[in-house]
C-alpha positions in Angstrom: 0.0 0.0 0.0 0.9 3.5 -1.1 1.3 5.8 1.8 3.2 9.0 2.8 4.1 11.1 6.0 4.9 14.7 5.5 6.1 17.0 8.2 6.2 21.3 7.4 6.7 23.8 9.7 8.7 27.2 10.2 13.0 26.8 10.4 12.7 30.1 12.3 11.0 28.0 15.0 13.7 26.0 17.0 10.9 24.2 19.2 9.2 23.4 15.9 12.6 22.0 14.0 13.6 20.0 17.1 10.2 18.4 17.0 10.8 17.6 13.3 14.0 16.2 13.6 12.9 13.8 16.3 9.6 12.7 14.3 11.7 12.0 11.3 14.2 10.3 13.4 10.5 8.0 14.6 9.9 7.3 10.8 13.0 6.0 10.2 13.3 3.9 13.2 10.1 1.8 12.0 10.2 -1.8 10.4 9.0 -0.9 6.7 11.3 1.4 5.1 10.2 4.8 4.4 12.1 6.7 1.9 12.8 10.8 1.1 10.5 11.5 -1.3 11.5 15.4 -0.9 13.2 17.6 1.5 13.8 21.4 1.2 14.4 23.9 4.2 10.8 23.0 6.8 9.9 20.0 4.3 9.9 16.6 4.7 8.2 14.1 2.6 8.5 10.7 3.1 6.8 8.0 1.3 6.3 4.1 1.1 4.8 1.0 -0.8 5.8 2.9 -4.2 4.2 0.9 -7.5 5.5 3.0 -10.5 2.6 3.3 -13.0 0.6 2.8 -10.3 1.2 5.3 -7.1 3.8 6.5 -6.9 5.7 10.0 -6.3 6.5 12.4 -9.5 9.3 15.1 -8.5 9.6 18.4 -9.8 12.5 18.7 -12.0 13.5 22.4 -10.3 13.2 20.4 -6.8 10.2 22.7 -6.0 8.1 20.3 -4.6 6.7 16.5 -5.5 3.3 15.0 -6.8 2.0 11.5 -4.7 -0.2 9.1 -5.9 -1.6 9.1 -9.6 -0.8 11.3 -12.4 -2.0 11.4 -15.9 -1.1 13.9 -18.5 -4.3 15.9 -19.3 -4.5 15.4 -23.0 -5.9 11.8 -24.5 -3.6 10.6 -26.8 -4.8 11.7 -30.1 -5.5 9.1 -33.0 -6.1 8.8 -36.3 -9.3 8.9 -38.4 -10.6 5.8 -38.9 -8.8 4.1 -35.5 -11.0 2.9 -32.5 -11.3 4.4 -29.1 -8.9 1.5 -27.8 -6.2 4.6 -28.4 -7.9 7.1 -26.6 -6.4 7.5 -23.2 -4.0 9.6 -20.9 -0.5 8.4 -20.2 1.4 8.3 -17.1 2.9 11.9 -16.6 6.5 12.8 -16.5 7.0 15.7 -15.9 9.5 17.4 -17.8 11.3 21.3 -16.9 8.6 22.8 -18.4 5.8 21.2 -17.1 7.4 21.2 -14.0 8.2 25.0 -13.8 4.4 25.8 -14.8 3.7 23.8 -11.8 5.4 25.7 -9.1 5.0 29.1 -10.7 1.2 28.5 -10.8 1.5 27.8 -7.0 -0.1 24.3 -8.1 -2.8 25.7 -10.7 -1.1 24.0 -13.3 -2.0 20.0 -12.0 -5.2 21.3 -12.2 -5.3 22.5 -15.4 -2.7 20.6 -17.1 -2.9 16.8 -15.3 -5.5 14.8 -13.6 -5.8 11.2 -11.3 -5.9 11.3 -7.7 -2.8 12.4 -6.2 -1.8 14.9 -3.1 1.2 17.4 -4.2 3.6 19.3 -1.9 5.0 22.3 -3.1 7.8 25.0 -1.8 8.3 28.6 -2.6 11.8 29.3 -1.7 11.5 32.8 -1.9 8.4 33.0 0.3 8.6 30.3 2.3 5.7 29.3 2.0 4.4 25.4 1.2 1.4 24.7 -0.4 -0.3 21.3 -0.1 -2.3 20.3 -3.3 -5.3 17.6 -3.0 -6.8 16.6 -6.5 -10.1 17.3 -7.6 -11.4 13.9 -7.4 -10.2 13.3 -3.9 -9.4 9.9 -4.8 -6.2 10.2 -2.2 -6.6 10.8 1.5 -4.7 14.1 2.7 -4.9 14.3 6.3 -3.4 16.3 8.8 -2.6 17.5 12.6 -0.9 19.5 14.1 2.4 19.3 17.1 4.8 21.5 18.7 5.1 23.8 16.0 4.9 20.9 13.2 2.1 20.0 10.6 2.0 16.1 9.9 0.3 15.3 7.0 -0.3 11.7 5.9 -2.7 9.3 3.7 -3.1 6.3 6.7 -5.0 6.8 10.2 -2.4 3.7 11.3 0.9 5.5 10.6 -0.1 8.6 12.5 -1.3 6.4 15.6 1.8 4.5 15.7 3.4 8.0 16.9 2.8 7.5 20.7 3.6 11.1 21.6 -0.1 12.2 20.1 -3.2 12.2 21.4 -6.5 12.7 20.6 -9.9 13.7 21.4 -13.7 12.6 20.2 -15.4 15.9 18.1 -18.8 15.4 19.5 -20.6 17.4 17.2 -19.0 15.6 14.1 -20.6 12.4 15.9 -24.0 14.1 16.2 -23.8 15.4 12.6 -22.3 11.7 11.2 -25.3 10.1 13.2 -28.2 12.4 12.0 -26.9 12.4 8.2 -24.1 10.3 7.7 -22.9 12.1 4.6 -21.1 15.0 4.8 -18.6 17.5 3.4 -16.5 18.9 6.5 -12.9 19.4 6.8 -13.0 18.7 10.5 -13.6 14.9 11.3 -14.7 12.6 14.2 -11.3 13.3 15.8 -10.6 16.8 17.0 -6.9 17.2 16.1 -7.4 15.8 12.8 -8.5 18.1 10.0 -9.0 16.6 5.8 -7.9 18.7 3.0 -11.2 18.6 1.1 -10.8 17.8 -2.6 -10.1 20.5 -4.9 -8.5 22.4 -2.5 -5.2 24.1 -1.5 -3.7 24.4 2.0 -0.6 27.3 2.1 1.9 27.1 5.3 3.9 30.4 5.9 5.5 31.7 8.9 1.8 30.1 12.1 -0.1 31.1 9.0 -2.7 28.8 7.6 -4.5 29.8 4.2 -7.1 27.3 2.4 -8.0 28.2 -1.5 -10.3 26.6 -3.5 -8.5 25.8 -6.8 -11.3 23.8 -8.0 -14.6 25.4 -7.6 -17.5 22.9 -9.7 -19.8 25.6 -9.2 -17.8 27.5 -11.6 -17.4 25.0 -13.9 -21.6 24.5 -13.8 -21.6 27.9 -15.2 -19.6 28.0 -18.3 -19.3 26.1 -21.4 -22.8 24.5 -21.0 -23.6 21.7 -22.7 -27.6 21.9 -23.8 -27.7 19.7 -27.2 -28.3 16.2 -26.4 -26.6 14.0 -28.6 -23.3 16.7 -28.1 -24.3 16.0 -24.4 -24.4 12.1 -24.9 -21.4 12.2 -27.0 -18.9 14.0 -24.5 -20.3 11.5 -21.6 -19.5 8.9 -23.7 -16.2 9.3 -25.1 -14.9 10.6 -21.8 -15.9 7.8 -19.9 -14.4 5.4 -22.3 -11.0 7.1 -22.0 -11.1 7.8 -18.7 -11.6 3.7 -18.1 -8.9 3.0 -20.2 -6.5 5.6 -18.7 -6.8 3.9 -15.1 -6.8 0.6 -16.8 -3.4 1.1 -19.1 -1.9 1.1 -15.2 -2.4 -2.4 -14.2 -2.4 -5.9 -16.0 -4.7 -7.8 -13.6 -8.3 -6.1 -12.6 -10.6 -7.3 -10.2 -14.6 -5.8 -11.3 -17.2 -5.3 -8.7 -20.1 -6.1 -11.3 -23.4 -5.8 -9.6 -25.5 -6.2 -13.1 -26.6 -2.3 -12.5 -25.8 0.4 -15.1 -22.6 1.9 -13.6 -20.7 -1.5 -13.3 -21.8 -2.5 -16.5 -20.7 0.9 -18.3 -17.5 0.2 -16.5 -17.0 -3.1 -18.1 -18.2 -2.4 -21.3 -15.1 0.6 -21.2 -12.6 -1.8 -19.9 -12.9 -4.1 -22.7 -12.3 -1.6 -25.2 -8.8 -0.9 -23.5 -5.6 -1.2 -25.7 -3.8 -2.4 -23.4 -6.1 -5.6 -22.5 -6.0 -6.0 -19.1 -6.8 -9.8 -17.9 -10.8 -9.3 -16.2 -12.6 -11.0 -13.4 -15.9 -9.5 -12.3 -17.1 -10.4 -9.0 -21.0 -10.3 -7.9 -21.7 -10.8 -4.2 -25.3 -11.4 -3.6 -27.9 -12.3 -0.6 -30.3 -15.0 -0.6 -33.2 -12.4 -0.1 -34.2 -11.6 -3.2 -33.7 -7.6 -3.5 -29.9 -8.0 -2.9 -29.5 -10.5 -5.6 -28.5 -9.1 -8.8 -27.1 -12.2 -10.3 -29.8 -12.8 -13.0 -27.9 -9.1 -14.5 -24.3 -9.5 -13.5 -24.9 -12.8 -15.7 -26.2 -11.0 -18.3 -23.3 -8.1 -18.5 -20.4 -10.8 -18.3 -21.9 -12.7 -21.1 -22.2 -9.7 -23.4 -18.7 -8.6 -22.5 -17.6 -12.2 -22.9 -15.6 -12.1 -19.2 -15.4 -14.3 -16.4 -17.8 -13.9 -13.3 -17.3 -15.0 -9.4 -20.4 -15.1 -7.5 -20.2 -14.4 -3.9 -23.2 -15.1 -1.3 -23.0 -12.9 1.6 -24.1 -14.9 4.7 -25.1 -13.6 7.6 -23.1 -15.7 9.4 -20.3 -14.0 8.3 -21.1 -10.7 9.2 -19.8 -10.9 12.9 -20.4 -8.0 14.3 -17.8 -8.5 17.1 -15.1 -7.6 14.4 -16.3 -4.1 14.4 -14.4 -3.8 17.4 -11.1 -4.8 15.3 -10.7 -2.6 12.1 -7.8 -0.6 11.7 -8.3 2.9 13.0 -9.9 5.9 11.0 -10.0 9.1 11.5 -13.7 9.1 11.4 -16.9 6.5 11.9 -18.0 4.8 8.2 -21.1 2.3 7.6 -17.9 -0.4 8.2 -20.4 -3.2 8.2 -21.3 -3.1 4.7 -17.5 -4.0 3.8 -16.3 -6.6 6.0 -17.7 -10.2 4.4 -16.8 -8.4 0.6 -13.4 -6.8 1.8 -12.5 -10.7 3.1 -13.5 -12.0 -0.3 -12.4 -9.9 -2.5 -8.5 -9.9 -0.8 -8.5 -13.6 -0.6 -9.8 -14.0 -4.6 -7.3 -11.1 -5.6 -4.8 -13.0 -3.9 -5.9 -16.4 -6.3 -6.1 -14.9 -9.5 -3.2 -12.2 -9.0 -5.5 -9.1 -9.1 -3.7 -5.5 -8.8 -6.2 -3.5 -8.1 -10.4 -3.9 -7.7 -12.4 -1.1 -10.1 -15.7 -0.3 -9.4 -18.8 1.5 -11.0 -18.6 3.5 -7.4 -20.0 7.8 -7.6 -21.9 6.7 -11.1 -25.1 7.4 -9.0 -24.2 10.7 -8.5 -22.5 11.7 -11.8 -24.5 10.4 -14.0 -27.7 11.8 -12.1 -29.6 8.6 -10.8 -32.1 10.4 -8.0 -35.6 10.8 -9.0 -35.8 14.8 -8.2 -38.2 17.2 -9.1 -35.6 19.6 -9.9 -35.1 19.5 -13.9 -38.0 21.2 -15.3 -37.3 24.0 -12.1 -33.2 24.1 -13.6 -35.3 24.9 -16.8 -37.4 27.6 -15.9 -34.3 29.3 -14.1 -32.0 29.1 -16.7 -34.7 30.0 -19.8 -37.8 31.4 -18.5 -41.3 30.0 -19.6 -40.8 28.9 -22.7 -42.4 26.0 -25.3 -39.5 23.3 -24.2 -40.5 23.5 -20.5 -43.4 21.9 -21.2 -41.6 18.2 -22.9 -39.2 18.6 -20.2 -42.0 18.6 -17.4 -43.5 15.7 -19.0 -40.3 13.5 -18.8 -39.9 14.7 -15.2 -43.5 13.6 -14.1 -42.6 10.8 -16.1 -39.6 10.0 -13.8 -41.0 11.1 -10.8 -44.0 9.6 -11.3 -46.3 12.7 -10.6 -48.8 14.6 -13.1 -47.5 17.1 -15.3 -49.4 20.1 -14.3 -47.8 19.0 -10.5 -44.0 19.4 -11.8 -44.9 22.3 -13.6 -46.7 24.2 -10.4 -43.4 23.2 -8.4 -40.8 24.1 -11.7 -42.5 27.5 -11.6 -43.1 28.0 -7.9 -39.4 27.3 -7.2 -38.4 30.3 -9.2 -40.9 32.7 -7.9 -40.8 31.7 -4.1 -37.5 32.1 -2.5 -35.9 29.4 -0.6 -39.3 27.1 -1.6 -37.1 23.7 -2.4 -34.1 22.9 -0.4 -31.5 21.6 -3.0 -29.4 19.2 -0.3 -32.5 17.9 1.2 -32.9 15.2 -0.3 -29.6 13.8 -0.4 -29.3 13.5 3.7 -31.0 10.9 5.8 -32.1 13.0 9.0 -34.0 10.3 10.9 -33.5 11.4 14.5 -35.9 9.1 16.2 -33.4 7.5 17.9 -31.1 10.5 19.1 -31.7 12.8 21.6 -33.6 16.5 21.1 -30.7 18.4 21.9 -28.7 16.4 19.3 -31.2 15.8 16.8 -31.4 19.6 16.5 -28.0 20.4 17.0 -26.4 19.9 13.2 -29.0 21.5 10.2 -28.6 20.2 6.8 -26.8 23.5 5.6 -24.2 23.4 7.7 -22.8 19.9 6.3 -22.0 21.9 2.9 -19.0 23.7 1.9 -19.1 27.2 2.0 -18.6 27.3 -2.0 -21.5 25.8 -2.6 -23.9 27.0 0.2 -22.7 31.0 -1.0 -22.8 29.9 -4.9 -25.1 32.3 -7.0 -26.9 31.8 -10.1 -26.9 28.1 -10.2 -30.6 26.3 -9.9 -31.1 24.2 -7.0 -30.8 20.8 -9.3 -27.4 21.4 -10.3 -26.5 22.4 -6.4 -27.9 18.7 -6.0 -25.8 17.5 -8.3 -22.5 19.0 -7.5 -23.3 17.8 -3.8 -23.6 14.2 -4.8 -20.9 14.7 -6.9 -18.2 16.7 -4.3 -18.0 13.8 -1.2 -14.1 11.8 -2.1 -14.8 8.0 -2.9 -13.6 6.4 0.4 -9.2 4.8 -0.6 -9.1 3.2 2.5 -12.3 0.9 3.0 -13.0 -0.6 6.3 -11.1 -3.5 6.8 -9.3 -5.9 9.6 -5.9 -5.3 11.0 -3.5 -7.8 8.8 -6.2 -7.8 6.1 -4.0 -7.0 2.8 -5.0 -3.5 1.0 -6.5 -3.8 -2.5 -5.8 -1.2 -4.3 -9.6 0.3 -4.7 -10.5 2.1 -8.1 -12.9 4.5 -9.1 -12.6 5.2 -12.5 -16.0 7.2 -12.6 -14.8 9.5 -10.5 -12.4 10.9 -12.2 -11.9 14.9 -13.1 -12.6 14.7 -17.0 -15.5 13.3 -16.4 -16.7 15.4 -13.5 -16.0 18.3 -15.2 -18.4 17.1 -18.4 -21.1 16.0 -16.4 -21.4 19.0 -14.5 -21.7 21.0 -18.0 -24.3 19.3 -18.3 -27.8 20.8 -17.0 -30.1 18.1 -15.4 -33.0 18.3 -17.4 -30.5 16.8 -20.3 -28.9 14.1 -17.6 -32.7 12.8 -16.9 -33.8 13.1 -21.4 -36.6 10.2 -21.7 -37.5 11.0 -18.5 -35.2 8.2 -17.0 -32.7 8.2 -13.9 -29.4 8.4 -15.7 -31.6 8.9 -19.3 -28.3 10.5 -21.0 -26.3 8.0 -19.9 -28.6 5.2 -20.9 -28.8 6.8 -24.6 -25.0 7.3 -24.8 -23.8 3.8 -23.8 -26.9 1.8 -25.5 -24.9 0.1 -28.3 -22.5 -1.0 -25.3 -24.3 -2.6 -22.8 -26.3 -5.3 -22.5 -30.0 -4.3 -23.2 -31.5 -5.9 -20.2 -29.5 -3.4 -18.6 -30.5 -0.6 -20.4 -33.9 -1.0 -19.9 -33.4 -1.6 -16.4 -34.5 1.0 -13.8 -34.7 -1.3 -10.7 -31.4 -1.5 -7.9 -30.3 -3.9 -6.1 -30.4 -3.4 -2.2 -28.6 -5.3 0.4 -31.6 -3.9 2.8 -33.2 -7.1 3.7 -29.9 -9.1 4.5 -29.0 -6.8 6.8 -32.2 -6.5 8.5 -32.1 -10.3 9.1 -28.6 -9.8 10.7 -30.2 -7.3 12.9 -32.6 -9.3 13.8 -30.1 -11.9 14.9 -28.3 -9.8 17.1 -30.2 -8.1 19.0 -29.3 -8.8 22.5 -25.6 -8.1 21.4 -26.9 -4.6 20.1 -28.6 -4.0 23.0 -26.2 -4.4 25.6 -23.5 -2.6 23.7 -25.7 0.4 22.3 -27.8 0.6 25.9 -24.6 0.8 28.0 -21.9 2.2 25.6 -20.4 5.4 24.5 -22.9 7.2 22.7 -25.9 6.6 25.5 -23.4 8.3 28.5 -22.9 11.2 26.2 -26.4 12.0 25.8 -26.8 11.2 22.7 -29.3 8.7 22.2 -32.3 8.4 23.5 -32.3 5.5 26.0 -35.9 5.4 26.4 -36.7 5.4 22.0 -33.9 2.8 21.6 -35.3 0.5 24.5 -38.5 0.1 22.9 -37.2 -0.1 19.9 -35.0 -3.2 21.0 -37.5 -4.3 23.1 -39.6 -5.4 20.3 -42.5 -3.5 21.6 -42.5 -1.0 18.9 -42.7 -2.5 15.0 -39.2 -2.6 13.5 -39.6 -0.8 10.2 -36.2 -1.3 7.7 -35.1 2.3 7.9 -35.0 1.6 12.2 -32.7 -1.4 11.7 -29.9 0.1 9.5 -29.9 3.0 11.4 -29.4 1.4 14.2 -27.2 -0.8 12.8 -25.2 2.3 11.7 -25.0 3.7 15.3 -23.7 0.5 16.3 -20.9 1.1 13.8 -20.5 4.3 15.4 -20.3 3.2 19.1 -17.8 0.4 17.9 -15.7 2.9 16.4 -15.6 5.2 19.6 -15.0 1.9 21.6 -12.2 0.9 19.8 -10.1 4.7 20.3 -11.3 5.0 24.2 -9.5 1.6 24.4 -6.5 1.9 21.7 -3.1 1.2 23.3 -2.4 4.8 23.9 -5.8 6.3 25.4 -7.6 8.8 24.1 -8.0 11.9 26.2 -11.2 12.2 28.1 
């Protein structure tokens, strides 16, 4: 695994150089070697687990700073008339003087411009003094960070920072309350109060106790200008830029594990990798439960057959989802639905293991891109970008269409939303905000709002639906999944979410992303001579909903006794007598109860396992 430890602070500063000198001398003292991957006056970098081609660091040839992770050049190759898409895709970058001077005289504007992947840079401005720290748009590589004596540690793994037993750490109780009520989120603080996340897009500058954060990649911009509003322009950009992202990521590894599900995302996926030039060797991999809504067998089936590739099918048991192990994942910085990865995480490492398998790709933020939620916010986005005018009423059909309303209903609301200020909240929809279960105090405590940046709650001029979108779009796929201490890392990718294709889709307004009046109805039309048919004309999803109800239900006296007397209940924060009943059986279970219990037990697991780490957490 890929991972990298970075230490800035101010030379003036002798406290804050001593402290670097001795966390350095730490690193170095540890079993796995960790190499230099730059040094310059109050800059360390150090880095291990490097894959070239895969993640990896890329210097700066004027020794201004270094690039970690994935970088591709910008520009797809180009090809000649007549030749397939198999050419189309980005090489690894090397940067050359040129490129490399661009770079540091932009003050990083240049990777943003010039390169994409997912990849955290560190750059230093001699004459200033000041460091910059880089994260990429797609957020596809953890940048965290905290700071001692004087020091900043940045660093990709929640592991290699606990190892240092000189830190500790306290619980941020109102990330908790906000993680419980919503569970998405786009903060930069996180469930631990020392420990802050560069959020994606963004740029952090260190100079002289001085702490700047920019916004280098603003989606809301990018919303506004170059607007894509002919469909079958619309399709074709979606489609040709999903095809060569796909490849790009492919052309890095010979041996690809799929996550096929049989939905439209995976399938899209597949259908792109098998037009790669470089012919990567495929192996999907379907895990299914025996309740019916979670098994999507029938349609991974059918997309392996069409794309001619091998599938593994994998039955989730609930016997296997112990929920004792919760206790044992490697630390995070914040709580995650960890459940939901443990039986496929095991799977996946010990069939990646057989078959060789560098990496596992997955159709993962295709949902979001691609526009899957059934909002009423198209023919709205209409009416506030145009006005009234003869289109609005075809486009209000499709949405009823979608949203399975009347017409004249989408149309009052498209029209209503425009007049009436603050009438439809665009982020509503996107956060669960069940509170039952918590306490008043904390079930009002955190507001919807106040889970978005600042860039997109001040934005102007955008309609609500594309502020949905962009917020389904901006959260980071997660790098490093739940998983068991010892557990080998697969390297996870999300080829979907990657900036070219973020950056087309959000030029694209949602009444064309929903055309037909379909979830994804762009999509569908771009990709329909590539997928299977079935799975075109498919507009169910698979759910894992039932399964895990059943393993709630089988575990009831262990949630009760840890939820009743753990963390979470001494803090105030549920409501002991809402949970009893509800565990008591004396009040129906409904399916949104279970998992959200089932999440808070995630959540207490993942406080009980820091209050009782080696090196305790402050109280």
């Amino acid at each position: 695994m890929y991972r990298y430890l970075s230490l800035i602070w101010d030379t003036e500063n002798s406290k804050a150089t001593a402290t670097a000198k001795f966390i350095a001398k730490e690193i170095n003292a540890r079993s796995e070697p960790w190499a230099v991957a730059y040094r310059h006056h109050g800059v360390r970098v150090f880095h291990t687990g490097e894959r070239p081609g895969q993640m990896q660091a890329y210097p700066l040839t004027n020794k201004k700073g270094v690039i970690l992770g994935k970088l591709f050049d910008r520009h797809f190759t180009p090809r000649a008339p007549g030749q397939s898409a198999k050419q189309n895709l980005c090489s690894n970058a090397l940067l050359d003087d040129l490129e490399s001077r661009e770079i540091s005289d932009s003050e990083g504007r240049a990777l943003i411009n010039r390169f994409w992947g997912r990849y955290v840079a560190f750059l230093k401005d001699p004459e200033s003094g000041t460091t910059r720290v880089l994260r990429d748009p797609s957020g596809g590589y953890p940048c965290l960070y905290i700071s001692y004596n004087g020091v900043t540690i940045f660093f990709s793994f929640m592991k290699d920072v606990v190892d240092f037993d000189f830190l500790n750490f306290t619980i941020n109780w109102d990330y908790i309350a906000a993680y419980m009520k919503f569970e998405v989120m786009l903060r930069e603080d996180t469930g631990l109060e020392q420990i802050s996340e560069l959020m994606a897009g963004k740029c952090l500058e260190l100079s002289h106790h001085k702490k700047k954060n920019q916004l280098y990649w603003d989606a809301c911009e990018i919303a506004r200008n170059n607007i894509i509003e002919d469909t079958a322009e619309a399709a074709q950009v979606l489609r040709n830029t999903t095809i060569n992202c796909v490849a790009s990521w492919a052309s890095s590894y010979k041996n690809i594990l799929l996550r096929l599900s049989g939905g439209l995302d995976s399938s899209i996926v597949l259908s792109c990798l098998r037009k790669t030039a470089t012919s990567p060797e495929i192996t999907c991999i379907n895990s299914f439960t025996t309740p019916a809504d979670g098994d999507e067998r029938h349609y991974a089936r059918i997309s392996a057959d069409y794309c001619q590739t091998t599938l593994i099918e994998h039955e989730q048991k609930i016997e296997n989802e112990d929920l004792n192990l919760l206790f044992k994942l490697i630390f995070a910085p914040s709580p995650s639905p960890s459940l939901f990865c443990l039986d496929r995480s095991q799977c996946e490492n010990n069939l990646a293991q057989e078959i060789g398998a560098e990496a596992v790709f997955s159709g993962g933020g295709g949902d979001g891109i691609f526009y899957q939620p059934k909002t009423n916010f198209s023919a709205s986005d209409y009416v506030k970008m145009h006005g009234i005018r003869p289109a609005l009423f075809k486009i209000s059909l499709e949405a009823a269409r979608l949203q399975q309303r009347s017409v004249w209903a989408v149309l009052y609301d498209a029209i209503r939303d425009n007049i009436i200020k603050g009438s439809a909240n665009p982020f509503a929809e996107y956060f669960n905000s069940e509170t039952s279960i918590l306490t008043p105090t904390f079930a009002t405590k955190e507001d919807i709002q106040n889970q978005m940046p600042s860039w997109i709650k001040k934005s102007t001029g955008l309609p609500n639906g594309k502020l949905f979108h962009i917020s389904m779009i901006a959260p980071s796929p997660l790098y490093h999944e739940p998983r068991l201490n010892g557990n080998p890392f697969l390297e996870p990718v999300n080829p979907l979410c990657s900036q070219p294709l973020l950056e087309a889709c959000l030029r694209i307004p949602t009444w064309i992303m929903t055309t037909g009046g379909k979830d994804r109805g762009l999509t569908r039309l771009a990709f329909h001579k590539d997928i299977a048919p079935a799975t075109l004309q498919r507009v169910t999803k698979g759910t894992n909903t039932r399964h895990f109800m059943n393993v709630f239900d089988q575990n009831i006296p262990l949630i009760r006794n840890i939820l009743m007397n753990g963390i979470l209940m001494k803090e105030g924060i549920l409501n002991r007598k809402n949970l009893e009943n509800s565990l008591s059986g004396s009040l129906a279970f409904t399916p949104s109860e279970r998992m959200n219990i089932l999440c808070h037990f995630t959540t207490e697991a993942w406080l009980q396992s820091w209050y009782n780490r080696k090196y305790k957490i402050a109280v």
